[in-house]
MIGUKOL-613762 format. One record per residue (C-alpha): residue number from 1; x, z, y. Coordinates in Angstrom, 1 decimal. Layout:
BEGIN
<rec NUM,<X,Z,Y>>
...
***
This chain:
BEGIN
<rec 1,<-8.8,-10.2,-2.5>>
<rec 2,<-9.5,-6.6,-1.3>>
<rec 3,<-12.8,-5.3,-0.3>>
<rec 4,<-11.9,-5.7,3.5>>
<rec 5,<-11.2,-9.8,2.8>>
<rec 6,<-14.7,-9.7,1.0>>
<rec 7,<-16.5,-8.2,4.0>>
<rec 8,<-15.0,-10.3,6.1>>
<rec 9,<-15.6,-13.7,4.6>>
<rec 10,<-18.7,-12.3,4.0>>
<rec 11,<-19.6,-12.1,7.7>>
<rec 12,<-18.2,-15.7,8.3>>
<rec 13,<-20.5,-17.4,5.5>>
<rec 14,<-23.4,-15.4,7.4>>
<rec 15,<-23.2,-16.5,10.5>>
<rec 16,<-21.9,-20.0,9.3>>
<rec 17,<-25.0,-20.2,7.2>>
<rec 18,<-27.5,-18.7,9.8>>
<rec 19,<-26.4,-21.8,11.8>>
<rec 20,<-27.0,-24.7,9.1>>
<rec 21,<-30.3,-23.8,7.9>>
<rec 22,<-33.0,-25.8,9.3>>
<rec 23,<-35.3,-23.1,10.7>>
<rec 24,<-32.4,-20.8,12.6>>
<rec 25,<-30.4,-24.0,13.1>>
<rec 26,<-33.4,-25.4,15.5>>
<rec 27,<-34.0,-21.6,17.1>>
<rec 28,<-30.2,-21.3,17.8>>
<rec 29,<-30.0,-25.4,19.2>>
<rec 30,<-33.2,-23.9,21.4>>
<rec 31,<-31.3,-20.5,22.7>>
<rec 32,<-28.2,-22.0,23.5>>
<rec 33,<-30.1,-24.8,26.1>>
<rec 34,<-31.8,-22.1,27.2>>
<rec 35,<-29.7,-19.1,27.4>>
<rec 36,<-25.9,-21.0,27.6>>
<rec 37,<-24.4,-17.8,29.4>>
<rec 38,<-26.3,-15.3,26.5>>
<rec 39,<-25.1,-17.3,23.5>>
<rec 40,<-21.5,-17.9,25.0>>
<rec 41,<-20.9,-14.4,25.3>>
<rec 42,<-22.4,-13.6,21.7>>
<rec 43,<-20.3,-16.7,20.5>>
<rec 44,<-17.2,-15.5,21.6>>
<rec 45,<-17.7,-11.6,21.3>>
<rec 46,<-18.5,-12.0,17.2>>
<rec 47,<-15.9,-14.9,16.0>>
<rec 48,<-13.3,-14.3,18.4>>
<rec 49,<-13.2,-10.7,17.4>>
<rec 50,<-13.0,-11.8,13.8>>
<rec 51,<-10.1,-13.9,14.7>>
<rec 52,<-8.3,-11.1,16.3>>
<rec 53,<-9.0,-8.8,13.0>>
<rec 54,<-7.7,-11.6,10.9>>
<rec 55,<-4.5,-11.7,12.8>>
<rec 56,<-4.0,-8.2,13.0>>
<rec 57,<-4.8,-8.4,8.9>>
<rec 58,<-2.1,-11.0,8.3>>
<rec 59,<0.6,-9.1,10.2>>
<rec 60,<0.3,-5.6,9.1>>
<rec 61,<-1.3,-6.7,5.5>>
<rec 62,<-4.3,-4.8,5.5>>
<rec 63,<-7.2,-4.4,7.7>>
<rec 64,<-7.3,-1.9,10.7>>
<rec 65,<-8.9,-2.4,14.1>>
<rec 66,<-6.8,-3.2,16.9>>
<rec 67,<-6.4,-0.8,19.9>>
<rec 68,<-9.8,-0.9,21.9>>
<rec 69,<-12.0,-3.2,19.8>>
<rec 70,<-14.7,-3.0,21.5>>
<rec 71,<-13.1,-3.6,24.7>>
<rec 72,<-11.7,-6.6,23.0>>
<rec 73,<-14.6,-7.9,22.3>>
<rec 74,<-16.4,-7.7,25.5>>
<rec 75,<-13.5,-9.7,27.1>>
<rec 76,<-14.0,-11.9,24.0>>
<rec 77,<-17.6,-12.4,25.1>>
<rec 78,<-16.9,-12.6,29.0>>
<rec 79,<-14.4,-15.7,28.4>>
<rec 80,<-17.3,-17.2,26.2>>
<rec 81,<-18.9,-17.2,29.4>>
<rec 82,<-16.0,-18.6,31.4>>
<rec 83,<-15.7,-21.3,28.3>>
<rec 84,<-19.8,-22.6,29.3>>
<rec 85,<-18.8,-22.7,32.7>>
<rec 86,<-15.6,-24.6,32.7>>
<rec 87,<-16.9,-27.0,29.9>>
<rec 88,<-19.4,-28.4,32.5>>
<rec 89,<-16.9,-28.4,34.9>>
<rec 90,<-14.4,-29.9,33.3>>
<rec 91,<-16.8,-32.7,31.5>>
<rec 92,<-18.7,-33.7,34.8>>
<rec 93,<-15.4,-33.9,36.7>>
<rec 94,<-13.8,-36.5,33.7>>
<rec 95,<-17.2,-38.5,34.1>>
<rec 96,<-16.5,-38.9,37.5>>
<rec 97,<-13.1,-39.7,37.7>>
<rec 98,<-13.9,-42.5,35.1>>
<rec 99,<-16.9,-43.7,37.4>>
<rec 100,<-14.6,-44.2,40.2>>
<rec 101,<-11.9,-45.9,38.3>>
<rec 102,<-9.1,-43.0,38.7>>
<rec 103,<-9.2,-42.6,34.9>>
<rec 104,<-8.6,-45.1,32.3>>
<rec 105,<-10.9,-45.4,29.6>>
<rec 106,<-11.1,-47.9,26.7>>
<rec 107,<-15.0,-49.5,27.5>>
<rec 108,<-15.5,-50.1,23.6>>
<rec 109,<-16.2,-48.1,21.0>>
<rec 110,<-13.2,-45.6,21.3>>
<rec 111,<-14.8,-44.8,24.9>>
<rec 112,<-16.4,-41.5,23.6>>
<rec 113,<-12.9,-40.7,22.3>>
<rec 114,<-11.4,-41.4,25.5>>
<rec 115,<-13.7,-39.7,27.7>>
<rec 116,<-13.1,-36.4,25.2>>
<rec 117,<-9.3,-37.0,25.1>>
<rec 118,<-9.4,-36.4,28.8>>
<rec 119,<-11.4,-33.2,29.5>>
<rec 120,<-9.3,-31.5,26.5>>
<rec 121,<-6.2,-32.8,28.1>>
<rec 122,<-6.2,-31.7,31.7>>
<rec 123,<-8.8,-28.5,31.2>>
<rec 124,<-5.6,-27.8,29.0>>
<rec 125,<-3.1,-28.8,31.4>>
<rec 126,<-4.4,-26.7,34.5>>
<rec 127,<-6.9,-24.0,33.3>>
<rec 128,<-5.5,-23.2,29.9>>
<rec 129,<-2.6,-21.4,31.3>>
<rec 130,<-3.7,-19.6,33.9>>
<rec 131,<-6.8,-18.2,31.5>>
<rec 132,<-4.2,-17.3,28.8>>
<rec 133,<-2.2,-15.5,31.0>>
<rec 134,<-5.0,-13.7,32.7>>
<rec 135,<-6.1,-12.9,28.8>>
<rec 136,<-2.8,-11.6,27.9>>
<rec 137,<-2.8,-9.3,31.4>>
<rec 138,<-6.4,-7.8,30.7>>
<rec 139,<-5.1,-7.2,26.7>>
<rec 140,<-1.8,-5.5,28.0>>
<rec 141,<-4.1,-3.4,30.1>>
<rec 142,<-6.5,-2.5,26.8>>
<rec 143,<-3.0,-1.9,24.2>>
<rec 144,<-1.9,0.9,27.1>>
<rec 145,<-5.1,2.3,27.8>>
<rec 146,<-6.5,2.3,24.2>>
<rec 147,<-2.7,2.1,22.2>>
<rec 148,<-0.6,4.4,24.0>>
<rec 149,<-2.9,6.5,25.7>>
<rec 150,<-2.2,6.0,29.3>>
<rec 151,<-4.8,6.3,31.8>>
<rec 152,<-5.8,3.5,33.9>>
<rec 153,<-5.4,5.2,37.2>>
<rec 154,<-1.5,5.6,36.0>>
<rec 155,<-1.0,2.1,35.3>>
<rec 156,<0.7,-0.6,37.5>>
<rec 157,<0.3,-4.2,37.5>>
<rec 158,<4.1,-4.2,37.1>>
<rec 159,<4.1,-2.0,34.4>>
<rec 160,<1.6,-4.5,32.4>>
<rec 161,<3.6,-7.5,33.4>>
<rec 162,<6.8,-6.1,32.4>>
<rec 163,<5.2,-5.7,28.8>>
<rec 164,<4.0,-9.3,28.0>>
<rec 165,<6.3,-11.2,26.2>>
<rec 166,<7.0,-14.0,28.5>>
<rec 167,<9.0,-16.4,27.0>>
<rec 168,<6.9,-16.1,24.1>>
<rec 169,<3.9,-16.8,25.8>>
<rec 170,<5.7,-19.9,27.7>>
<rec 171,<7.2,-21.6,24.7>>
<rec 172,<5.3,-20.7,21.8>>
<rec 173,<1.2,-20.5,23.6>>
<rec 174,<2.0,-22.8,26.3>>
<rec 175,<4.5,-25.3,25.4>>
<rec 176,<3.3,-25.9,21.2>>
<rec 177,<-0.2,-24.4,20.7>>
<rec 178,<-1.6,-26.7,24.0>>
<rec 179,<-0.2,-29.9,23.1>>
<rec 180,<-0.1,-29.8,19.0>>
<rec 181,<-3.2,-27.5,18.6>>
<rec 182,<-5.5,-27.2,21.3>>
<rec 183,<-5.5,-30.5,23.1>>
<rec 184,<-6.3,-32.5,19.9>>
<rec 185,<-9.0,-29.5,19.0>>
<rec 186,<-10.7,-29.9,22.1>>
<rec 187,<-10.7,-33.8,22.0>>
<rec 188,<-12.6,-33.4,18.6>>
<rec 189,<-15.0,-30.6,20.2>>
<rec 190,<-16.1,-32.6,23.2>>
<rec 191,<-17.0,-35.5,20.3>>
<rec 192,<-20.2,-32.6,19.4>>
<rec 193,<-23.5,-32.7,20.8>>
<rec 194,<-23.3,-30.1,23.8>>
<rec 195,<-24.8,-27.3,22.1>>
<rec 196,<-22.2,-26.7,19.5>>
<rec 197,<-19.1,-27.1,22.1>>
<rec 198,<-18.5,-23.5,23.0>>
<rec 199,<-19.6,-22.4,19.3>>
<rec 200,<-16.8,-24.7,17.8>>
<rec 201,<-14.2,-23.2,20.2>>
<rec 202,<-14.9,-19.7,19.5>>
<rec 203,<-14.4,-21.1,15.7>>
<rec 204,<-11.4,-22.4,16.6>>
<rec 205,<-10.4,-18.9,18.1>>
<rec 206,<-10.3,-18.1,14.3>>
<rec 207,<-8.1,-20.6,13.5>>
<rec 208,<-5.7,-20.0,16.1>>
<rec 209,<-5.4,-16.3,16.1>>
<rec 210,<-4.2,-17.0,12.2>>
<rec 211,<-1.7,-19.5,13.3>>
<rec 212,<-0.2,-17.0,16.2>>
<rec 213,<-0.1,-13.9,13.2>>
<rec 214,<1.6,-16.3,11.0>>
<rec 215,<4.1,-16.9,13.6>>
<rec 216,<4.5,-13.2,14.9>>
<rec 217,<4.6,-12.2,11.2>>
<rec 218,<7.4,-14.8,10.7>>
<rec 219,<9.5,-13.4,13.9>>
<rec 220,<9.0,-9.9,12.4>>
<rec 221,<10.1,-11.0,8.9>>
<rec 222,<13.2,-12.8,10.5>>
<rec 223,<14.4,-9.6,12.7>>
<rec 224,<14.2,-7.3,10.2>>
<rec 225,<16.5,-9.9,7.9>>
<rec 226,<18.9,-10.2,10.8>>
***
């Protein structure tokens, strides 16, 4: 472990601890009721920044920021805000449905289960890809501003479409990290109390961002072999 890994988990412990101590447990419980747009943004701009450092760690083996960080980060932090929004949207409509009988759910104990096995299933179905893909458009935009130098006047939409790895995004993102990761992820999220939804999917941000380097890092590995 180098000094960079140290740092790192260091920064994860801290704001992993800052959360389960009583006293700044309680005062973030109270911001986030208060504040949901505030702390969304913060949630996502800090741990879903560290997931995209992680990734960018694990492929290239050592620690280096990615082209227009900071950038990064705000998107980060403006989907954390997107993610409060569609959580209530998405939650509310499920209830609904169930109410008028146009979802099933179990009326026992697994009801909860149910209930939370719907909103991460169709938020995934129908949002999920059209927010990924908008993600991936506005971090083209940032690798040809920040990476290659180009200014943003000079840039066409087609020149940032014709850079995203489509199939990739279709059959790797779309087609195995929605059913196998995220749907089950977000099944187990909406099981929280609502204050710790949008913090446990900017954690999960983490998670994934390691599983997609692992992948990319595998694809590199296997190229260069061939």
């Amino acid at each position: 472990m180098n000094r960079g890994d140290f740092l790192w988990l260091a920064a994860l412990c801290t704001v992993s601890t800052i959360l389960l101590m009583p006293a700044s447990h309680q005062v973030f419980v109270d911001i986030t009721r208060h504040h949901p747009y505030i702390m969304g943004f913060a949630k996502f701009a800090i741990l879903a920044t560290m997931g995209e450092l992680l990734a960018v760690r694990i492929i290239a083996g050592r620690w280096e920021n990615p082209p227009g960080v900071i950038y990064r980060s705000a998107i980060w932090g403006m989907v954390g805000m997107l993610i409060v929004l569609m959580f209530e949207i998405f939650l509310n409509g499920v209830v609904g449905a169930v109410s008028k009988g146009l979802l099933w759910v179990n009326d026992g104990s697994s009801h909860k289960i149910w209930i939370a096995l719907w909103i991460g299933t169709i938020m995934n179905l129908t949002f999920a890809p059209a927010f990924m893909t908008a993600h991936r458009i506005t971090d083209t935009y940032i690798d040809l501003i920040c990476g290659e130098g180009i200014p943003l006047g000079e840039i066409k939409l087609s020149d940032v479409i014709g850079k995203i790895d489509w199939q990739g995004l279709v059959s790797f993102v779309f087609l195995k990290t929605i059913p196998i990761f995220w749907i089950p992820a977000h099944t187990i999220t909406f099981l929280l109390p609502p204050e710790y939804r949008v913090l446990a999917a900017a954690y999960l941000s983490i998670a994934l961002g390691a599983i997609l380097a692992y992948g990319k890092r595998g694809k590199v590995q296997t190229n260069i072999d061939f």
